[in-house]
C-alpha positions in Angstrom: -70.2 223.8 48.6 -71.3 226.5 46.2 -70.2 228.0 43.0 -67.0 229.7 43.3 -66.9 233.0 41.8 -63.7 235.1 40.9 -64.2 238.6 41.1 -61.2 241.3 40.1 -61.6 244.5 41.5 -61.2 247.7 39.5 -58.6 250.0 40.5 -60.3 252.3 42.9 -62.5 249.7 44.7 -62.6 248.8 48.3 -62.1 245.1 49.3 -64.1 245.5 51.5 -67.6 247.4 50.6 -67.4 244.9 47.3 -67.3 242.0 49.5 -70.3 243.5 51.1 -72.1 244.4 48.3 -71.5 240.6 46.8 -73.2 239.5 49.8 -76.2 241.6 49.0 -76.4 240.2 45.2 -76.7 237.0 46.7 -73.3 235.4 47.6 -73.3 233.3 50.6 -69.6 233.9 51.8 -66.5 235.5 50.8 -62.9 233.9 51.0 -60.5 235.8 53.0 -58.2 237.9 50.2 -55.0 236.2 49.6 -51.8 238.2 49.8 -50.6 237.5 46.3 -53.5 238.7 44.9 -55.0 241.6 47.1 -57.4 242.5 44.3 -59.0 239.5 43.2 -62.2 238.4 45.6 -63.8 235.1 45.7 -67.4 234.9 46.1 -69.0 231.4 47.3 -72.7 231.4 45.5 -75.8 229.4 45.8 -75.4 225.8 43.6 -79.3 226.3 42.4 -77.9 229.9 40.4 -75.5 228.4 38.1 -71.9 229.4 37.5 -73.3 231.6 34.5 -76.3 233.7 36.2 -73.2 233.9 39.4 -70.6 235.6 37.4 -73.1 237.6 35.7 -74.8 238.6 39.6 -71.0 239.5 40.8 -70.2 241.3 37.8 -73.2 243.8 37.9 -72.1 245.3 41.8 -70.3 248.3 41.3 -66.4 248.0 41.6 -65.7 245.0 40.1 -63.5 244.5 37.2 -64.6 241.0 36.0 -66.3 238.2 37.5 -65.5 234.5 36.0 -66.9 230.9 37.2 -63.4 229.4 39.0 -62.9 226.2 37.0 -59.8 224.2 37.0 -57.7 225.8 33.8 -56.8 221.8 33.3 -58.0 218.4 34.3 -56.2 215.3 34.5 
């Protein structure tokens, strides 16, 4: 399944080449960019790397705003 990975884009970034360059740190697939949120990415990353070491892997690749784990905000 993998460890979802939100990633915000900074202003002046390409979709694209960040989704690209995510692939190079190590994600294994990004999701297709929603409409209601064209600059938010979601990286899919190796279970064995750890929602911590992920979001720290996404947010070092140049263009990207913030990276979080995705966790659910509530659980019931």
């Amino acid at each position: 399944m993998g460890i979802r990975i939100v990633v915000g884009l900074s202003d002046d970034a390409a979709p694209s080449k960040v989704a690209e360059q995510l692939l190079e740190a190590g994600a294994e697939e990004i999701l297709p960019v929603r409409a209601e949120l064209p600059r938010v990415l979601v990286a899919l990353f190796p279970d064995m790397l750890g929602p911590r070491a992920a979001a720290e892997e996404a947010a070092r690749v140049t263009g990207v705003a913030y990276a979080r784990p995705d966790t659910p905000e509530s659980e019931t």
